[in-house]
C-alpha positions in Angstrom: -24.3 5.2 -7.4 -21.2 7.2 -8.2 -20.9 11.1 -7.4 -20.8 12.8 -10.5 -18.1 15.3 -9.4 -15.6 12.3 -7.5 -12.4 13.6 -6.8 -9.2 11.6 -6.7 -5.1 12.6 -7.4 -5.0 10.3 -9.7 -7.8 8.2 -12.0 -6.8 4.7 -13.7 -8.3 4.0 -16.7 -8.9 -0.2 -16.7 -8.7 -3.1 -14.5 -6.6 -5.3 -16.1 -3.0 -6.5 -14.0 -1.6 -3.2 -15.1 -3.6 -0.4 -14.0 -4.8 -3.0 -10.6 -0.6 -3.0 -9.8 0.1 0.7 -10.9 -3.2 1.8 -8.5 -1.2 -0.3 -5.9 1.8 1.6 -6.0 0.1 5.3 -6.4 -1.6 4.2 -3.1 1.3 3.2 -1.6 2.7 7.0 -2.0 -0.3 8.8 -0.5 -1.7 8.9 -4.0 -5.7 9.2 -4.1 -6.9 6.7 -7.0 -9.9 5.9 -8.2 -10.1 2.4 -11.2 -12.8 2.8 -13.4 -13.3 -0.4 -15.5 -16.4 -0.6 -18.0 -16.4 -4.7 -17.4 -18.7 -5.7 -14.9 -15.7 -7.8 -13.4 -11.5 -7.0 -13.7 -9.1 -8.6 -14.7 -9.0 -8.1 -18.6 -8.0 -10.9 -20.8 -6.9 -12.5 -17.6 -10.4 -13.9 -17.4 -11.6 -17.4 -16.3 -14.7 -19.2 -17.4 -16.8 -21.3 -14.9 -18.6 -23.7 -15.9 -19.7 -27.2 -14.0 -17.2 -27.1 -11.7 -14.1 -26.2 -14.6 -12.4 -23.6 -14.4 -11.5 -23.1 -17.9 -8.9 -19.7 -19.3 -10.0 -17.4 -22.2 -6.6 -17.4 -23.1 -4.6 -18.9 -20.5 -0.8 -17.3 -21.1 2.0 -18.9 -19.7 3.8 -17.5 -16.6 6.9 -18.0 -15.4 8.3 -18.5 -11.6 11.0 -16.4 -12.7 8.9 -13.2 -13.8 10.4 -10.8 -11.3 7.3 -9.0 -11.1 5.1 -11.9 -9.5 7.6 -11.5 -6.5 7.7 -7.6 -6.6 4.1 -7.1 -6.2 3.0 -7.0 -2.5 -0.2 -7.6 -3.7 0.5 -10.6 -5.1 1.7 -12.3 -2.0 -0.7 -14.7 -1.7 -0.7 -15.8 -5.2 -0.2 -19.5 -5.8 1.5 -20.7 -8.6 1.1 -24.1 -9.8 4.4 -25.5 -12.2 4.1 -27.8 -15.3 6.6 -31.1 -15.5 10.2 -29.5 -16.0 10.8 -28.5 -19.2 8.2 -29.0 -21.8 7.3 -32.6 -24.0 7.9 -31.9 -27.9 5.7 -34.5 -30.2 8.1 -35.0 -33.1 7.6 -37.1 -35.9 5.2 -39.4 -34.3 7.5 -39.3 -31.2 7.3 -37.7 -27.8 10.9 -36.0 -26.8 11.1 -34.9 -23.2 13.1 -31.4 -22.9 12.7 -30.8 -19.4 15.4 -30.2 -16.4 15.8 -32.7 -14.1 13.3 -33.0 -11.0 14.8 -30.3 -8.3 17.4 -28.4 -10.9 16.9 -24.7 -11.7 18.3 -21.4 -12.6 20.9 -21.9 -15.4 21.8 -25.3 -14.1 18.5 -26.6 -14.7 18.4 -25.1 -18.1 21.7 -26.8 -18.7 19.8 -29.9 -17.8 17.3 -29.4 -19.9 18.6 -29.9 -23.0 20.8 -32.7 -21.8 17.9 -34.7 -20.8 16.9 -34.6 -24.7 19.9 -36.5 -25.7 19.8 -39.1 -23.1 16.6 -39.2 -21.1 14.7 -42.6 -20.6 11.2 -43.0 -21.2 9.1 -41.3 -18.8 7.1 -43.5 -16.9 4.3 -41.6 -17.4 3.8 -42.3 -21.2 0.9 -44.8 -21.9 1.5 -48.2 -22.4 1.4 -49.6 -25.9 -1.5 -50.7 -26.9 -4.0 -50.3 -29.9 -3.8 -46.4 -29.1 -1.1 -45.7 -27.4 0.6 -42.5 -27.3 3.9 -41.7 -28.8 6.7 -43.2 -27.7 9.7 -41.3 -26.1 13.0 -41.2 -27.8 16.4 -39.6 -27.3 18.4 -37.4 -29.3 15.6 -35.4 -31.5 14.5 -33.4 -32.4 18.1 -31.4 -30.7 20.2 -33.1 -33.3 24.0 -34.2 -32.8 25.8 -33.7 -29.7 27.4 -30.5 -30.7 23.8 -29.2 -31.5 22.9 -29.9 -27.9 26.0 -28.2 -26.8 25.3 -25.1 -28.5 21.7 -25.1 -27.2 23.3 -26.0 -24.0 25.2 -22.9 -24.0 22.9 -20.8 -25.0 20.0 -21.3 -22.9 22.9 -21.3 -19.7 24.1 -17.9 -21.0 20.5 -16.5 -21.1 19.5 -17.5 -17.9 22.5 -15.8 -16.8 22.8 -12.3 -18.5 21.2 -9.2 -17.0 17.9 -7.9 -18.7 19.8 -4.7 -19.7 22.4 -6.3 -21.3 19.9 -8.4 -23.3 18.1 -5.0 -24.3 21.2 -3.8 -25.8 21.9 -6.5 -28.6 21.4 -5.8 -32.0 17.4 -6.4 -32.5 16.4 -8.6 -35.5 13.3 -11.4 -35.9 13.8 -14.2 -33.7 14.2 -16.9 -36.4 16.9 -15.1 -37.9 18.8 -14.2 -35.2 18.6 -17.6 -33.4 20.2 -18.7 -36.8 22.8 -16.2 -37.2 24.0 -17.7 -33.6 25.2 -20.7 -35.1 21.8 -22.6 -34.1 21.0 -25.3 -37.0 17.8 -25.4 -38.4 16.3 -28.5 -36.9 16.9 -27.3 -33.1 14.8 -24.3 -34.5 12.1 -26.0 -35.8 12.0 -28.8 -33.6 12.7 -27.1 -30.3 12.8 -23.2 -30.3 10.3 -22.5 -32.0 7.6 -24.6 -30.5 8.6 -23.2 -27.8 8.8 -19.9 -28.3 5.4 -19.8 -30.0 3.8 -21.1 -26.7 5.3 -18.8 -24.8 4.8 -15.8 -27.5 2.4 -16.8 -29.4 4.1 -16.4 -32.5 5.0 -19.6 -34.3 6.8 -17.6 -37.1 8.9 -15.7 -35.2 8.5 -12.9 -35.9 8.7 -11.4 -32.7 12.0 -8.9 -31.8 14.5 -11.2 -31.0 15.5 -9.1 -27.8 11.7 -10.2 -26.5 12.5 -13.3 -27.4 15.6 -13.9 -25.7 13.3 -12.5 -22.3 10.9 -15.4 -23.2 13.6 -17.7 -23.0 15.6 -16.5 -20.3 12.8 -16.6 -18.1 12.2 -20.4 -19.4 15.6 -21.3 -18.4 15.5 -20.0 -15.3 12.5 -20.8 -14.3 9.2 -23.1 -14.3 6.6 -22.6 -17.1 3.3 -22.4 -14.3 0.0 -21.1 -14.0 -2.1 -19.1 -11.3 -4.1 -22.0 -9.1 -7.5 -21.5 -9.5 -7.6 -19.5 -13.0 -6.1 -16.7 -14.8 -8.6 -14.5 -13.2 -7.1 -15.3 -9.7 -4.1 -12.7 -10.1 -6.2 -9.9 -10.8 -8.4 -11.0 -8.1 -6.1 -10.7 -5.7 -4.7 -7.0 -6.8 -8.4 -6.0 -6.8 -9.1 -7.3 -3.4 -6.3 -5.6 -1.6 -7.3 -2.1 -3.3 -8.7 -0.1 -0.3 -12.5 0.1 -0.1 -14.0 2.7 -2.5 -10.7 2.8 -5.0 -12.3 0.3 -7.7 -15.4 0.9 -9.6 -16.9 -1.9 -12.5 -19.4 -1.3 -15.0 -18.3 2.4 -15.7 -17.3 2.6 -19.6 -15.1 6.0 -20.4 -16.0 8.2 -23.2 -12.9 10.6 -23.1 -10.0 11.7 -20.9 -7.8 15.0 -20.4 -5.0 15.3 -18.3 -7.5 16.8 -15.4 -10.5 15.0 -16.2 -12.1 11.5 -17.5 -15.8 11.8 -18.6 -18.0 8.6 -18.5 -21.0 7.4 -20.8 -23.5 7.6 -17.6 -21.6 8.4 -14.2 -20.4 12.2 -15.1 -16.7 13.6 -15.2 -14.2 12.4 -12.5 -11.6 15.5 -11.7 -7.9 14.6 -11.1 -4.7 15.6 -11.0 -3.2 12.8 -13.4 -5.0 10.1 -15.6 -3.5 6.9 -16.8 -4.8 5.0 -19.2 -4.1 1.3 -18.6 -6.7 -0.1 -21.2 -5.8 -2.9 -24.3 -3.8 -1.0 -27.2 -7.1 -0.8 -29.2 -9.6 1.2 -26.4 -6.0 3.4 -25.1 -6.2 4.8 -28.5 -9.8 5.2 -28.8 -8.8 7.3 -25.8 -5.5 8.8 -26.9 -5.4 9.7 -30.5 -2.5 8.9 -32.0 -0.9 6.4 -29.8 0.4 3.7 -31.8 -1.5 0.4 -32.1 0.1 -2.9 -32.9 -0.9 -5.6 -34.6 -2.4 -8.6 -32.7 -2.1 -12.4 -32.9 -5.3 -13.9 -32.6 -5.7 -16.7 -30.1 -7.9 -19.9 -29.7 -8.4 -22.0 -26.5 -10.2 -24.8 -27.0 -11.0 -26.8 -23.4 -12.5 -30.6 -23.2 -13.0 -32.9 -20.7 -12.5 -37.2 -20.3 -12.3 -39.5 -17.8 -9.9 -41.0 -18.8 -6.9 -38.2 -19.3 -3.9 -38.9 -21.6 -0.5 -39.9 -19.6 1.6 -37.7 -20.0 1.2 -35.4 -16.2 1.6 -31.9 -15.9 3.9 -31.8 -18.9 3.4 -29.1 -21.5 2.9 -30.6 -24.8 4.8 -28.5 -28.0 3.8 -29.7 -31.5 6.9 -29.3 -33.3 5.7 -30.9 -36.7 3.0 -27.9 -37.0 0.8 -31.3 -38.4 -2.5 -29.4 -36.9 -3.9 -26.6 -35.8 -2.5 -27.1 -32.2 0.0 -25.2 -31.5 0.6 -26.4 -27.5 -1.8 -28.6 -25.5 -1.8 -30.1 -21.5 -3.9 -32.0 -19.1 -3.8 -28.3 -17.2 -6.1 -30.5 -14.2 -2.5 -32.0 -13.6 -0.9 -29.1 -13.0 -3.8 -27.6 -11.3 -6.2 -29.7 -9.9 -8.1 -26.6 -8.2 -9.4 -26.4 -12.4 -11.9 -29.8 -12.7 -14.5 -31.6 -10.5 -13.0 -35.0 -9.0 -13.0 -37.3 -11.7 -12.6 -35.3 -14.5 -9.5 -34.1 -16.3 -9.2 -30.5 -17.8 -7.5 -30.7 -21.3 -6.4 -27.2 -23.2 -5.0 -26.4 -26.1 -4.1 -23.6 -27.6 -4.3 -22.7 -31.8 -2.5 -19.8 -32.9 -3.7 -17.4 -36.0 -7.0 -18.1 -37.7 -8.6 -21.6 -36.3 -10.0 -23.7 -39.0 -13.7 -23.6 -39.7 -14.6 -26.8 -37.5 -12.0 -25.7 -35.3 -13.4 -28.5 -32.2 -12.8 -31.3 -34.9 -10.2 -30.2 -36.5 -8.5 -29.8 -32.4 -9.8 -33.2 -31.8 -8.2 -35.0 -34.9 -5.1 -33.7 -33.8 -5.1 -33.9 -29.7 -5.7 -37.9 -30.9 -2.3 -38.0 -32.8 -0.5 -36.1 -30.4 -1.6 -37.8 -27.2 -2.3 -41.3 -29.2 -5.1 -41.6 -27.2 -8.9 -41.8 -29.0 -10.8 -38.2 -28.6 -14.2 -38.3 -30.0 -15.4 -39.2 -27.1 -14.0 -36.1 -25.8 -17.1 -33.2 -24.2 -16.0 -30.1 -25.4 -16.6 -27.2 -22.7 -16.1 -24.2 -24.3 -14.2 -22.6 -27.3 -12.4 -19.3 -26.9 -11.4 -17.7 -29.6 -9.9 -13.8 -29.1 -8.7 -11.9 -31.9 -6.4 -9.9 -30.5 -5.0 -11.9 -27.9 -1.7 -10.8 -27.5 -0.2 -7.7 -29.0 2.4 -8.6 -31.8 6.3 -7.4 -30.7 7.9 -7.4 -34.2 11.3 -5.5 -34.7 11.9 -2.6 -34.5 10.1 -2.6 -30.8 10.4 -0.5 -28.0 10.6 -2.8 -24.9 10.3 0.7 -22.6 7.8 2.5 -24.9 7.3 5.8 -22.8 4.4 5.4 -20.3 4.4 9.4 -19.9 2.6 11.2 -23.3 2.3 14.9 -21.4 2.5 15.9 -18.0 -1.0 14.3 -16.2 -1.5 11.8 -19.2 -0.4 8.3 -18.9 -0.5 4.9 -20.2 0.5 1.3 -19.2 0.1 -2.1 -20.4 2.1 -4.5 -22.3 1.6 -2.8 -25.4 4.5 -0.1 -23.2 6.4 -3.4 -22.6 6.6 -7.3 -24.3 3.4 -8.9 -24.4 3.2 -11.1 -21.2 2.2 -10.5 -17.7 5.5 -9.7 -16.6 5.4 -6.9 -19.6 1.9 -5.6 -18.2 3.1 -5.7 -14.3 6.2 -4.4 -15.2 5.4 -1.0 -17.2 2.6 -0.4 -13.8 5.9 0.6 -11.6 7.6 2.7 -14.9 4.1 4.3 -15.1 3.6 5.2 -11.3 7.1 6.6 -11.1 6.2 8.8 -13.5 3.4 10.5 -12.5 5.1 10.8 -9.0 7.9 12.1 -10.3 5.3 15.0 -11.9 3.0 15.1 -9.1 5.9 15.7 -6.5 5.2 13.3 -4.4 7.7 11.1 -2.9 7.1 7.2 -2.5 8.9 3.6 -1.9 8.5 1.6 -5.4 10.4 -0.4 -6.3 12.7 -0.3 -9.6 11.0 1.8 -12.8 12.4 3.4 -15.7 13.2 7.8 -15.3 10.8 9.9 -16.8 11.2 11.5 -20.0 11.3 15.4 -19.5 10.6 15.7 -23.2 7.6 14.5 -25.1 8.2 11.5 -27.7 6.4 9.8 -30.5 4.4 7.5 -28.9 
């Protein structure tokens, strides 16, 4: 039972990878914290479903192994991250068209790569064989287009992978689609690559999104793997719970208000500080913090099933670039991870962005069966996950370095503050703890943030 009176420096509001990392670093300076989370568990929308030996994502966001973040975090030392195939599979008028660097190529090279291996790369042995429902068949060239279109994909995927985030920041900021097109990028490499990729790694299949976070999305994509945690989503903010020092983390206690010296709870009293941040979803931060802006939301469906006998095409991410279904992204995720199914079994997930259809299972199953051209019905569905607001929407004009300081001893982090991944989360945790530091006047060794704001801003 908690002391109704607890004292602590500094109390975190939620458990997700945000406040669990900024907690981290406040400890690190000789900060007393104390996490209240009103889950029974942490972790957030990180959170991983068990269920007969699966382990199956609520909504299972993509990571990348070249999110600086993931290396930052001492925390997160121990974390295992399992890669996808390089590059990513794109099912293309009836066709599968690998776009994927070659095995051992990285960094801008391997993004280079990438798109080369579009133009000219053989069928992958993987594929299934023909037969009466066999998937479909590889095949060079598209959906990239002409050699020059490669070229200029070429160069601009090597020049991303390349340029510093600040300089990225600093662009002129307009919706993804149109600014991809104003950079001489013709239509079909759009639609047939960019943005089935961009919508798995966004979520955003219109795109929307501030063309500044997406040039982030695909920076990180061309420098890096597209992976997942091993073991679950729920795995990272596992680990930055477990390290916490005993007695910092408390579950199952739901906050009913906060002031800059106090957070009052529904049934374990007031908890005195010195500093609170709020590191909560947009929705419940502003329950808590009147006023602070709330974005909109793309809704998210995951929809998991099990077979036997999986489709053939490995750990590759499959894109669906013809937008023929409600899937939006799909992959046998047990092939990248096999830590996620019982021996035996395969793990297939798939994603549907915005509203999912009314029979969404058969509706996903219709369309897994023309995308893998493997039969489905056969298929045992696990569990469907739908979230409605998923992952906050990043439309321009947006704030990539939204101010985590509101007033002296009121704070708030999360990648609402940032771009809406888990890099965006982990990364505005440091920009928050520097901040109250910086107020608190204690001195401490984190590593890069943002300077405080000695002024107050919109928020």
């Amino acid at each position: 039972m908690l002391q109704p009176a607890y004292q602590a420096d500094v109390v975190v509001v939620g458990a997700g990878v945000a406040g669990l990392s900024a907690a981290h670093r406040l400890i690190s300076a000789g900060v007393t914290t104390a996490v209240l989370e009103a889950a029974p568990c942490v972790g957030g929308r990180m959170s991983t479903e068990k269920v007969d030996g699966f382990r199956l994502d609520r909504i299972g966001q993509l990571l990348s192994t070249a999110y600086p973040e993931l290396a930052l975090a001492p925390a997160l030392a121990a974390l295992a991250l399992r890669s996808f195939a390089p590059g990513v599979l794109v099912h293309s008028d009836g066709r599968h068209h690998r776009a994927g660097a070659q095995p051992g190529a990285g960094g801008a090279r391997g993004a280079l790569h990438a798109v080369r291996a579009l133009a000219g790369a053989p069928r992958p042995s993987g594929l299934p064989r023909p037969g009466p429902a066999s998937a479909p068949r590889a095949r060079p060239g598209a959906p990239l287009g002409t050699a020059v279109d490669q070229a200029r994909l070429a160069g601009a995927l090597t020049r991303l992978a390349t340029t510093p985030v600040e300089r990225l920041l600093r662009r002129p900021e307009l919706p993804a689609g149109r600014a991809l097109a104003a950079r001489g990028l013709p239509a079909g490499t759009i639609d047939g690559f960019l943005r089935p990729l961009l919508a798995a790694l966004l979520c955003d299949p219109e795109l929307s999104t501030s063309s500044r976070c997406a040039d982030l999305a695909l920076r990180a994509f061309a420098a890096g793997r597209l992976c997942v945690p091993e073991g679950g989503a729920d795995v990272l903010p596992e680990l930055l719970a477990r390290s916490l020092p005993p007695g910092t983390l408390h579950t199952g206690v739901r906050v009913t208000s906060v002031a800059t010296d106090t957070v009052t709870t529904a049934e374990h009293g007031e908890f005195r500080c010195r500093a609170v941040l709020v590191a909560t979803d947009a929705v419940a931060a502003a329950e808590l913090l009147p006023g602070l802006r709330v974005p909109d939301f793309h809704p998210v469906t995951v929809v998991h099933h099990t077979t036997d006998e999986p489709p053939a095409t490995g750990g590759s991410l499959l894109l669906d670039a013809d937008r023929g279904g409600p899937v939006a992204h799909t992959a046998v995720v047990s092939e990248v991870d096999p830590s996620r199914a019982p021996a035996g079994r395969a793990l297939v997930s798939s994603t549907v962005l915005g509203p999912p259809p009314a029979d969404v299972d058969t509706a996903v199953r219709i369309h897994l069966a023309r995308l893998y051209g493997v039969p489905t019905a056969r298929w045992e569905t696990l569990a469907v996950h739908h979230t409605p607001r998923a992952v906050p929407a990043m439309r321009p004009p947006h704030d990539l370095r939204r101010p985590v300081r509101l007033l002296a001893g009121l704070y708030v982090c999360g990648d609402h503050r940032d771009t809406s991944t888990v890099q965006g989360a982990l990364h505005s945790a440091p920009r928050a703890a520097r901040a109250i530091l910086a107020d608190l006047g204690a001195a401490g060794s984190l590593h890069r943030a943002d300077p405080v704001r000695t002024t107050a801003r919109a928020a």
